[in-house]
KEROMI-280164 format. One record per residue: residue number from 1; residue in three letters; x, y, z of N, C-alpha, C in turn. Coordinates in steps of 0.05 Angstrom, whole numbers, plus 5000, padded with zeros to 4 digits. Atoms other than C-alpha are relative to their C-alpha. Layout:
BEGIN
+-----+------+------+------+------+------+------+------+------+------+------+
| seq | type |  nc1 |  nc2 |  nc3 | cac1 | cac2 | cac3 |  cc1 |  cc2 |  cc3 |
+-----+------+------+------+------+------+------+------+------+------+------+
| NUM |  ala |    X |    Y |    Z |    X |    Y |    Z |    X |    Y |    Z |
...
+-----+------+------+------+------+------+------+------+------+------+------+
This chain:
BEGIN
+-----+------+------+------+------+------+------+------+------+------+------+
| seq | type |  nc1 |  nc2 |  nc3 | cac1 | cac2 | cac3 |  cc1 |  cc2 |  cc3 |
+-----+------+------+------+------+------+------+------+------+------+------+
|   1 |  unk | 4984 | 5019 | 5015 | 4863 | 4796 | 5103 | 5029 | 5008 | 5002 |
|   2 |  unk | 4979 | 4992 | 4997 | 4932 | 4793 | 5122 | 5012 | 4996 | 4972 |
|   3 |  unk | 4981 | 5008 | 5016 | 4997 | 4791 | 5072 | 5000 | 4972 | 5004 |
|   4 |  unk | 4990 | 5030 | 5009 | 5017 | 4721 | 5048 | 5022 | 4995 | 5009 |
|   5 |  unk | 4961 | 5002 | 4995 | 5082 | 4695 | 5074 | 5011 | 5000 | 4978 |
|   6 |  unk | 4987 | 4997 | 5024 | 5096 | 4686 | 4998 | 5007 | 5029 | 4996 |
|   7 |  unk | 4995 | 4975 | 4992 | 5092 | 4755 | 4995 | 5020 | 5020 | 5013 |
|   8 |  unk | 4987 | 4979 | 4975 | 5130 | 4781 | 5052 | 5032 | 4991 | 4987 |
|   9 |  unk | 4976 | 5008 | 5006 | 5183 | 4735 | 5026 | 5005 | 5004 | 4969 |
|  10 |  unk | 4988 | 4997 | 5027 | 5184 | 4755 | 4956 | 5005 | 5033 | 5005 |
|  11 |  unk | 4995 | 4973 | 5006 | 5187 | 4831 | 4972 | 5027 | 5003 | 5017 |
|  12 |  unk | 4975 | 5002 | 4985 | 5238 | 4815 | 5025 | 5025 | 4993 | 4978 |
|  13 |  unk | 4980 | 5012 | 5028 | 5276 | 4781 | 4964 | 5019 | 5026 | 4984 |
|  14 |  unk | 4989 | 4975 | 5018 | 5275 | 4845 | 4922 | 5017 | 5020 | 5018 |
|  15 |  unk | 4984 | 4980 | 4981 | 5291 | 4891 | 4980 | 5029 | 4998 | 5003 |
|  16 |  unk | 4966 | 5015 | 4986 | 5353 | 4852 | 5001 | 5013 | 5000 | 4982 |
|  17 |  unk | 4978 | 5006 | 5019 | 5386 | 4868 | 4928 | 5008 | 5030 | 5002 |
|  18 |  unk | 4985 | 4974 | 5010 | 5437 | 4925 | 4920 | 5005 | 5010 | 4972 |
|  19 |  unk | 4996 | 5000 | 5035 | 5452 | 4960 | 4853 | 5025 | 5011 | 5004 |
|  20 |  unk | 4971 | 5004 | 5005 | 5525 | 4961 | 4834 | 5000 | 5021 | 4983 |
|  21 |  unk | 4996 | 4982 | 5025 | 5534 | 5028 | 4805 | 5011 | 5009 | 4991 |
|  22 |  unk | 4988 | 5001 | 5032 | 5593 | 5022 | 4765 | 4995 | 4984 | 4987 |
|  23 |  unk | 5011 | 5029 | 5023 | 5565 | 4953 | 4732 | 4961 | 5007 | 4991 |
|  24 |  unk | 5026 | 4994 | 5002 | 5488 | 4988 | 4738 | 4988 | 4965 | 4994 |
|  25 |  unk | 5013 | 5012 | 5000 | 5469 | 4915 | 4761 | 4991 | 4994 | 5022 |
|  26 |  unk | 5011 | 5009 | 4970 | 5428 | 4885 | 4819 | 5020 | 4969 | 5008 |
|  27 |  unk | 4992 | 5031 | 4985 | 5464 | 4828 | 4864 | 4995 | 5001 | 5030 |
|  28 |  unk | 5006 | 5004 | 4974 | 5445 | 4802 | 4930 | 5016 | 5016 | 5023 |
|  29 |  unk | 4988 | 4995 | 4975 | 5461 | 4831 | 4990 | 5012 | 4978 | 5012 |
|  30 |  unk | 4987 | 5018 | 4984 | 5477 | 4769 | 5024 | 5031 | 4997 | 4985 |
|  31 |  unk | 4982 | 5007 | 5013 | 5540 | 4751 | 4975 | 5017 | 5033 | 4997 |
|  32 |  unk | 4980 | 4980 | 5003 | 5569 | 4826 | 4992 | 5014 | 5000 | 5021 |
|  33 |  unk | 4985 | 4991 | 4983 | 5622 | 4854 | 5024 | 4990 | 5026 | 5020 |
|  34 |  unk | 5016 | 4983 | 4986 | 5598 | 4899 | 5084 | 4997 | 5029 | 4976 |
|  35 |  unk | 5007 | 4976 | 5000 | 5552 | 4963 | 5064 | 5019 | 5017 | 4988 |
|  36 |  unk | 4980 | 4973 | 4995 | 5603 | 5020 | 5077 | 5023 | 4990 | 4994 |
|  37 |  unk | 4968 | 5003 | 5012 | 5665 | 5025 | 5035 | 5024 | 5023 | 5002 |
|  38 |  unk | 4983 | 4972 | 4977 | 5728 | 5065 | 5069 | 5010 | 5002 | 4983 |
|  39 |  unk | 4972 | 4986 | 5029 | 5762 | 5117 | 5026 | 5003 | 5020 | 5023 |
|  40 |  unk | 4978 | 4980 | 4972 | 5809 | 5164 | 5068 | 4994 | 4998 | 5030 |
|  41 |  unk | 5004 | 4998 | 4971 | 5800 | 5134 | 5130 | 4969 | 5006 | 5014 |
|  42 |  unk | 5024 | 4990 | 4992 | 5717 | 5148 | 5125 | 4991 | 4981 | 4991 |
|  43 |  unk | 5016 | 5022 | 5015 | 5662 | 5109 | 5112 | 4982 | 5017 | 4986 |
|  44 |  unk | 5011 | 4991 | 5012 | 5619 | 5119 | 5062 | 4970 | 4990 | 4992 |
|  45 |  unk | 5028 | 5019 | 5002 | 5545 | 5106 | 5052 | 5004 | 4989 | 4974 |
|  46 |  unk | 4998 | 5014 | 5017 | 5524 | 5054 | 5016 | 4986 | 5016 | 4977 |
|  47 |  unk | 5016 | 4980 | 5016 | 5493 | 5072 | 4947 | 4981 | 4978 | 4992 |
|  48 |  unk | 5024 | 5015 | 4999 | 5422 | 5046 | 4943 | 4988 | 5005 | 4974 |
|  49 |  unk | 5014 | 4996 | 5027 | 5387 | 5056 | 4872 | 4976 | 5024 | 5017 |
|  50 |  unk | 5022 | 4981 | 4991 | 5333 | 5119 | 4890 | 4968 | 4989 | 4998 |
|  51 |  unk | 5018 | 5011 | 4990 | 5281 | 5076 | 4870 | 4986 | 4975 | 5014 |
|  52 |  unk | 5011 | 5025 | 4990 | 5281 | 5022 | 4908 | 4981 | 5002 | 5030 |
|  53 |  unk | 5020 | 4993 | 4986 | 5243 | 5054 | 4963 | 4983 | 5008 | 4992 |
|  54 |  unk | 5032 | 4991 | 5002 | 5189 | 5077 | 4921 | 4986 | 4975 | 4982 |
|  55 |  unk | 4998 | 5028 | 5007 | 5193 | 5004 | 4890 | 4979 | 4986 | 5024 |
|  56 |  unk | 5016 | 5011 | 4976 | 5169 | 4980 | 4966 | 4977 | 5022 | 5002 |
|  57 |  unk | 5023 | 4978 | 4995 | 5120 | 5043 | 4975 | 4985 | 4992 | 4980 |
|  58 |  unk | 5010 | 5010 | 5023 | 5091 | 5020 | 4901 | 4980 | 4975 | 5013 |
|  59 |  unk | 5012 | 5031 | 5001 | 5077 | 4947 | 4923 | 4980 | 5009 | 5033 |
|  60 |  unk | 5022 | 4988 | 4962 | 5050 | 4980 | 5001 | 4963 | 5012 | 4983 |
|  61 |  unk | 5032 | 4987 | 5009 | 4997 | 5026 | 4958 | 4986 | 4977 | 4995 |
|  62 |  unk | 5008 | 5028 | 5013 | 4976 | 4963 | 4914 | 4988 | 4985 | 5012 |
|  63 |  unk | 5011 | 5032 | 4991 | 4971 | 4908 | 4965 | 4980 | 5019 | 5020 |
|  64 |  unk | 5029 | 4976 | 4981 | 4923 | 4962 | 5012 | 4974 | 4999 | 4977 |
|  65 |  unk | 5022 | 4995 | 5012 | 4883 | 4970 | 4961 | 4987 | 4970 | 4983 |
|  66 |  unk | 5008 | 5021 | 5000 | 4881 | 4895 | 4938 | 4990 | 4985 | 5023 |
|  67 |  unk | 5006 | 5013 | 4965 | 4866 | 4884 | 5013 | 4973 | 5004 | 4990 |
|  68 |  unk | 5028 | 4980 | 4996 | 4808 | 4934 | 5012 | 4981 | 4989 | 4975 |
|  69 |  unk | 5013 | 5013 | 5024 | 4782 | 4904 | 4944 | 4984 | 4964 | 5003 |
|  70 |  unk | 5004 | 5022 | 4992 | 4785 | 4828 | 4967 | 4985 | 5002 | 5021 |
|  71 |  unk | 5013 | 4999 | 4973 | 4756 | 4841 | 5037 | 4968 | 5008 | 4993 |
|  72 |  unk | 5024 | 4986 | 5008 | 4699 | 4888 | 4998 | 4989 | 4962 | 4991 |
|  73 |  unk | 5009 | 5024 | 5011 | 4689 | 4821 | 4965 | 4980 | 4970 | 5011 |
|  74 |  unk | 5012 | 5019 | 4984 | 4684 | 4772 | 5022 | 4984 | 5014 | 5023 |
|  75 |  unk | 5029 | 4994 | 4977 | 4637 | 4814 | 5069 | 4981 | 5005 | 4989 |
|  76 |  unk | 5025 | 5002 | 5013 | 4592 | 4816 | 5014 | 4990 | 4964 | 4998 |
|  77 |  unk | 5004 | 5032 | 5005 | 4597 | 4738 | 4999 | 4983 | 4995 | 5036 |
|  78 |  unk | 5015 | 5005 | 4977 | 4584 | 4739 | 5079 | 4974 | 5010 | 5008 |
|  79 |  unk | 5033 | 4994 | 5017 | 4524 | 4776 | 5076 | 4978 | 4986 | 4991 |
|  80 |  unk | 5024 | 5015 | 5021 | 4490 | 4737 | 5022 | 5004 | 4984 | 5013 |
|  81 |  unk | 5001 | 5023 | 4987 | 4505 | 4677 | 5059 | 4993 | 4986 | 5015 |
|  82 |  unk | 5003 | 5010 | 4975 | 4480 | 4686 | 5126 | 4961 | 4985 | 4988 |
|  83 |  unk | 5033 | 5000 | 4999 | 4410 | 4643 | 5132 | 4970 | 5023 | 5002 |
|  84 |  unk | 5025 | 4981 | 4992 | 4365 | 4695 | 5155 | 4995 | 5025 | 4977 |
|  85 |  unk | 5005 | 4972 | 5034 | 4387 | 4751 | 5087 | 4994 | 4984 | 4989 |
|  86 |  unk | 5015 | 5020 | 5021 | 4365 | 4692 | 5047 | 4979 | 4992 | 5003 |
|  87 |  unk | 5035 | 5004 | 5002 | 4301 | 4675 | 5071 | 4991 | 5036 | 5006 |
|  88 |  unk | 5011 | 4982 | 4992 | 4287 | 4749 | 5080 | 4990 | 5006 | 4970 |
|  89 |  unk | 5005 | 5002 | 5029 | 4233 | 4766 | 5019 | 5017 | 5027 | 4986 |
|  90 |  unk | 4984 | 4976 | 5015 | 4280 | 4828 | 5006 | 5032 | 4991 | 4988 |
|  91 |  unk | 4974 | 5016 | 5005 | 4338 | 4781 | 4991 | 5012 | 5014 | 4972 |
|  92 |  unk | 4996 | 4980 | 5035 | 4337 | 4809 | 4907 | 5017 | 5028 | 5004 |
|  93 |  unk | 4988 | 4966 | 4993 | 4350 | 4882 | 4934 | 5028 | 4995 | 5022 |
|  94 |  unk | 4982 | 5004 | 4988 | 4401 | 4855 | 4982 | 5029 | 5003 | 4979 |
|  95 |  unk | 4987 | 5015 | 5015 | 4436 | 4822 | 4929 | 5014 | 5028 | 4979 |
|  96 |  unk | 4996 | 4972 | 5018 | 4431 | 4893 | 4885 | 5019 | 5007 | 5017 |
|  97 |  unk | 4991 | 4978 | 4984 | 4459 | 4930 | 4943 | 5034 | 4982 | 4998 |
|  98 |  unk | 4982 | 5013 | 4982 | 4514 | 4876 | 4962 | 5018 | 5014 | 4966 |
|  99 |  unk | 4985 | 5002 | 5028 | 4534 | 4886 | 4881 | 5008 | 5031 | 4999 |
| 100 |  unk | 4995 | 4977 | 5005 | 4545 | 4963 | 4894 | 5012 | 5006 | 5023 |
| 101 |  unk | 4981 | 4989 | 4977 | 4589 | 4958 | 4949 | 5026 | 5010 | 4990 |
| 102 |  unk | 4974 | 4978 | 5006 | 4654 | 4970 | 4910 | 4990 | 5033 | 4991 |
| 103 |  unk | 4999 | 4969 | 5013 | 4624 | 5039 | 4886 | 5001 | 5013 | 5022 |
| 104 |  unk | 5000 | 4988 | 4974 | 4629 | 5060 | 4966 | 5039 | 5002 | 5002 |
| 105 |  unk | 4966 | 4988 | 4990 | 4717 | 5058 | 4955 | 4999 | 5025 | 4978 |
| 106 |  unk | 4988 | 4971 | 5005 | 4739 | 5131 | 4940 | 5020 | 4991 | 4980 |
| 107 |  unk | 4987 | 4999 | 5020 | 4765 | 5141 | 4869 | 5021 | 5019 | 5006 |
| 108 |  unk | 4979 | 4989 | 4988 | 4830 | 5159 | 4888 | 5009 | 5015 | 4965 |
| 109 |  unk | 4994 | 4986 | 5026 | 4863 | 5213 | 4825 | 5028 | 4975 | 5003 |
| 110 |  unk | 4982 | 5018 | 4999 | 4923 | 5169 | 4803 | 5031 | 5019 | 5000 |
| 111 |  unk | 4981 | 4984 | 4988 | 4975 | 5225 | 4830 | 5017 | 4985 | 5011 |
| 112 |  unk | 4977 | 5005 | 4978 | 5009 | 5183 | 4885 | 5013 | 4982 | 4977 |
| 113 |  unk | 4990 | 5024 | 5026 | 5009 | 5121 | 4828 | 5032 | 5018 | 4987 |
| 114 |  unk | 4974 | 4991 | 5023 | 5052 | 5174 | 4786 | 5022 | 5008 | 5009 |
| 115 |  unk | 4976 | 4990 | 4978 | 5098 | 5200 | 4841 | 5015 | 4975 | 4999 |
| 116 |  unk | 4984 | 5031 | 4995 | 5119 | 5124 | 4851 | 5008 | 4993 | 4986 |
| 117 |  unk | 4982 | 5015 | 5022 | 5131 | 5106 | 4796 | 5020 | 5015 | 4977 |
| 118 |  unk | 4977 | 4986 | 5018 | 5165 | 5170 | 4764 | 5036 | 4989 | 5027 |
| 119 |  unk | 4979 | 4998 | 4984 | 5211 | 5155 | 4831 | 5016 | 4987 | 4999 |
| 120 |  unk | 4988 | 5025 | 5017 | 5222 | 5084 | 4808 | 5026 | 5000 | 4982 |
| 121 |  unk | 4979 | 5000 | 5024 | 5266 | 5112 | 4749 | 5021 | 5029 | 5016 |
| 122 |  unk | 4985 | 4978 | 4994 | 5294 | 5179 | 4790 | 5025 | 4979 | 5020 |
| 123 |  unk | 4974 | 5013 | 4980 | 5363 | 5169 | 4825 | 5004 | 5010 | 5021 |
| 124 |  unk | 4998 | 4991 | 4976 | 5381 | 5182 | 4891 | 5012 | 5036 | 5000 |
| 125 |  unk | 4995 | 4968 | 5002 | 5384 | 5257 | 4910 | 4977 | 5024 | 4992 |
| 126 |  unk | 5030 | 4976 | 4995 | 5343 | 5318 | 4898 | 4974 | 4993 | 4977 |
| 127 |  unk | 5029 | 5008 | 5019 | 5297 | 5285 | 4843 | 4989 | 4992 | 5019 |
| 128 |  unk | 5020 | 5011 | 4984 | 5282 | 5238 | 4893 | 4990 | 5005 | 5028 |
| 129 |  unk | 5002 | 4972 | 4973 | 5273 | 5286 | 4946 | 4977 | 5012 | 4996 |
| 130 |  unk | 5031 | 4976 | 5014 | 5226 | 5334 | 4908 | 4975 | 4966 | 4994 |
| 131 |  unk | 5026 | 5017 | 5004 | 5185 | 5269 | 4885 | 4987 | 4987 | 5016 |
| 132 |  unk | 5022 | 5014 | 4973 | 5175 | 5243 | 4960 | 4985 | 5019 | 5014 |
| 133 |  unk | 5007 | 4962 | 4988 | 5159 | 5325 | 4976 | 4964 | 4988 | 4988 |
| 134 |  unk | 5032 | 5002 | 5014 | 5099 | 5307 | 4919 | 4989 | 4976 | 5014 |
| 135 |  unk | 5009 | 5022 | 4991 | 5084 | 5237 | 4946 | 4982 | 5009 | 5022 |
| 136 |  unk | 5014 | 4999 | 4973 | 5072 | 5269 | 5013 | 4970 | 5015 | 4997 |
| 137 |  unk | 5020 | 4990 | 5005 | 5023 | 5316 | 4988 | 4969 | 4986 | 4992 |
| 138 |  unk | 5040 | 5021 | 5008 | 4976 | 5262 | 4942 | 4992 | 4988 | 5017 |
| 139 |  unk | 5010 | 5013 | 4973 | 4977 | 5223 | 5012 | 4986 | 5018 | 5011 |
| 140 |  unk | 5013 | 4983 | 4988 | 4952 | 5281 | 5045 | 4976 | 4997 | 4981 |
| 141 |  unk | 5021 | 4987 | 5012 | 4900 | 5291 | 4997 | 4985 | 4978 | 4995 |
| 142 |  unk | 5012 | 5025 | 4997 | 4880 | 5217 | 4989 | 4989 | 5001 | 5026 |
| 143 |  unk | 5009 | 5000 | 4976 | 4877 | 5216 | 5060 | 4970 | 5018 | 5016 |
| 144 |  unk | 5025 | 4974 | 4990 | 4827 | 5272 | 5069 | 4982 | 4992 | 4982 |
| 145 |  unk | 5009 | 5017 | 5021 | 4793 | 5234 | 5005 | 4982 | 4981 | 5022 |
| 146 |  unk | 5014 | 5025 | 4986 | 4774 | 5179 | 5052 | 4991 | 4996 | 5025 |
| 147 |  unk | 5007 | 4996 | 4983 | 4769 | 5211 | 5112 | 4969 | 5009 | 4998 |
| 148 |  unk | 5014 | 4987 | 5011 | 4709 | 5247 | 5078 | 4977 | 4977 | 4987 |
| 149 |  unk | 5014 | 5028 | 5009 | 4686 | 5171 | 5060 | 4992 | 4985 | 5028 |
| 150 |  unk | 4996 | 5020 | 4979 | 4660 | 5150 | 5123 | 4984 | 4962 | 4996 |
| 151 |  unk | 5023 | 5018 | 5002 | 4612 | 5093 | 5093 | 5024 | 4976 | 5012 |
| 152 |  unk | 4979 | 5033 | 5006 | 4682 | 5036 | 5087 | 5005 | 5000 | 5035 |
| 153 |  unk | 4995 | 5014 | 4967 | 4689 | 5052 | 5163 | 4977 | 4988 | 5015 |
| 154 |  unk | 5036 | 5020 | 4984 | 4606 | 5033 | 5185 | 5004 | 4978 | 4984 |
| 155 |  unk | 4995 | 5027 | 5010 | 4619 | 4973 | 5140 | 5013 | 4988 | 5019 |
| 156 |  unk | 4978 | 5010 | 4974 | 4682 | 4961 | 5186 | 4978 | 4994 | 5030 |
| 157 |  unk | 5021 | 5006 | 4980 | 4632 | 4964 | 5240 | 4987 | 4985 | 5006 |
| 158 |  unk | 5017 | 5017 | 4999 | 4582 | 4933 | 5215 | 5006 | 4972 | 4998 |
| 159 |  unk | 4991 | 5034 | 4995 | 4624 | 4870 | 5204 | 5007 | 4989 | 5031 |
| 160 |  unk | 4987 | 5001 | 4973 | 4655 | 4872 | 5271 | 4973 | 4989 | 5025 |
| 161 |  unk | 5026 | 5014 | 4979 | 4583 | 4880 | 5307 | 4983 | 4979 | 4991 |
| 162 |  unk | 5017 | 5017 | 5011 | 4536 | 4840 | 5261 | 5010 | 4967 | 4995 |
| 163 |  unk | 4997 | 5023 | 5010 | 4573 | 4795 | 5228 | 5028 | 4982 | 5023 |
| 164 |  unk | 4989 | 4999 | 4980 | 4620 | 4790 | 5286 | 5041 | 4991 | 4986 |
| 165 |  unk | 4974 | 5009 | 5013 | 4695 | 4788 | 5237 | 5007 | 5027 | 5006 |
| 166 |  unk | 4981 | 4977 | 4998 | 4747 | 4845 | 5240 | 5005 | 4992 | 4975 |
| 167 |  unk | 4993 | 4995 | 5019 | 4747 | 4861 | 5171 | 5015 | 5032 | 4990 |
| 168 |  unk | 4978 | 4979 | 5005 | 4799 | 4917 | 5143 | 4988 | 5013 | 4980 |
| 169 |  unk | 5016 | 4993 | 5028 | 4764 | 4956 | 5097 | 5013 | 5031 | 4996 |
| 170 |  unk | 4996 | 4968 | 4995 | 4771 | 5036 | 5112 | 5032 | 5002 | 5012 |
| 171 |  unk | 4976 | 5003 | 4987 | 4834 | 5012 | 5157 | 5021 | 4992 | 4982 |
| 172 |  unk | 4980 | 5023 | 5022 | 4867 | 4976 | 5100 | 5012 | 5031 | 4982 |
| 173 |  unk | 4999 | 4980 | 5008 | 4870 | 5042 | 5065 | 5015 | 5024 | 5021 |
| 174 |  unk | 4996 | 4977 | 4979 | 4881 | 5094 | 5126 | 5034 | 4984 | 5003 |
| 175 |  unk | 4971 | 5018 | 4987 | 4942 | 5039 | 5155 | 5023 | 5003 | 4970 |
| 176 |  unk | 4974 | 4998 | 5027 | 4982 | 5045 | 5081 | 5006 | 5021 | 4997 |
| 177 |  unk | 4997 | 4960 | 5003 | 4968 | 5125 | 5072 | 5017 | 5000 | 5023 |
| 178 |  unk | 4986 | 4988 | 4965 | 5000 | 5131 | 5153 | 5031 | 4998 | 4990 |
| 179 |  unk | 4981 | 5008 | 5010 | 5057 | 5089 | 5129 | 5014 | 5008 | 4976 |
| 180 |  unk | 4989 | 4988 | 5013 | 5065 | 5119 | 5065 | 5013 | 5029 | 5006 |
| 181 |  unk | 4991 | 4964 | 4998 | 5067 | 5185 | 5093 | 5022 | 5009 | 5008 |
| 182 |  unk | 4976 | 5007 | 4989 | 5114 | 5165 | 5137 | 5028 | 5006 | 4986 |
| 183 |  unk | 4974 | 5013 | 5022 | 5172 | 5139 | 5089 | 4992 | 5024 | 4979 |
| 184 |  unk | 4996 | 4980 | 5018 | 5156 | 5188 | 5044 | 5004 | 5037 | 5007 |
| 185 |  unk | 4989 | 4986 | 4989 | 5163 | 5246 | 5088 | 5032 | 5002 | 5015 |
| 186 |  unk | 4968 | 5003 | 4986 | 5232 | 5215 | 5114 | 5015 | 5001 | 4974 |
| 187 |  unk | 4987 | 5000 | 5022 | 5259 | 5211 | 5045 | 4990 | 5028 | 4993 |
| 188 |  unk | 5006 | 4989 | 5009 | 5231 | 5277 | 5031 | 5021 | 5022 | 5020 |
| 189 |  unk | 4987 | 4986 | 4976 | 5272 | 5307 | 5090 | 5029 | 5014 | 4994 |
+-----+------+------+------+------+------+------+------+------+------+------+
């Protein structure tokens, strides 16, 4: 299940605002004057609010895991659906099983959750430095979490060969951790 273009364009929205920090308010990027502002002949970076990258990393964990939730959803609906699991007389027990597929996603500890969102309120600089240092770690440790889960990837499989869809299940998860790790190792740098 991909992103929504609503989506892409409402996070694009947020991204694209600067925070003004002698007025400590948000205004568009588009309606500024370039980035970099010259004092003695230098330029100077811009000043970005510290959490507005863990703002986008926030909504990355989230929509992975509302992927991986929705998808759990519809390869069960597909499943129960096809003709042949319905006339099969084990259809009841199907139906059990299909209902105990979310207990196959890995109870993630809510560590990275709290890294993001303490980062949200930290300001640019060594808070938010040390809190993408921690970020990187609960990724690591999520990651090995789910690596250790192989069931969401034979699902992946099993949709692919059986039911013949490329559903995102184990990937939807793995592809946000990569990405998080990423950005949160470069801000941790």
């Amino acid at each position: 299940m991909a992103r929504s273009t609503a989506t892409d364009q409402w996070v694009t929205r947020i991204l694209d605002h600067r925070f003004d920090a002698s007025a400590g308010t948000a205004r568009s990027g588009a309606a500024e004057q370039p980035d970099a502002a010259v004092a003695g002949g230098r330029e100077s970076p811009p000043v970005i609010a510290g959490g507005l990258q863990f703002r986008k990393l926030m909504l990355l964990w989230r929509g992975a895991q509302s992927e991986l939730a929705a998808n759990m959803g519809d390869l069960g609906r597909m499943v129960l659906a096809r003709p042949d699991v319905q006339a099969d007389p084990r259809f009841p027990e199907v139906q059990k099983a299909v209902a105990r597929l979310p207990d196959l996603i890995p109870i993630f500890s809510e560590e990275l959750e709290d890294v993001l969102d303490r980062g949200l309120n930290a300001g640019p600089g060594a808070e938010g430095t040390g809190l993408a240092a921690e970020g990187v770690e609960a990724v690591d440790a999520y990651r090995q979490q789910l690596d250790g889960s192989p069931e969401l990837a034979a699902l992946e499989k099993l949709a692919a060969d059986d039911l013949g869809v490329g559903i995102r299940l184990h990937r939807a998860l793995d592809d946000a951790l990569r990405e998080l790790r990423v950005e949160l190792a470069r801000q941790a740098a």
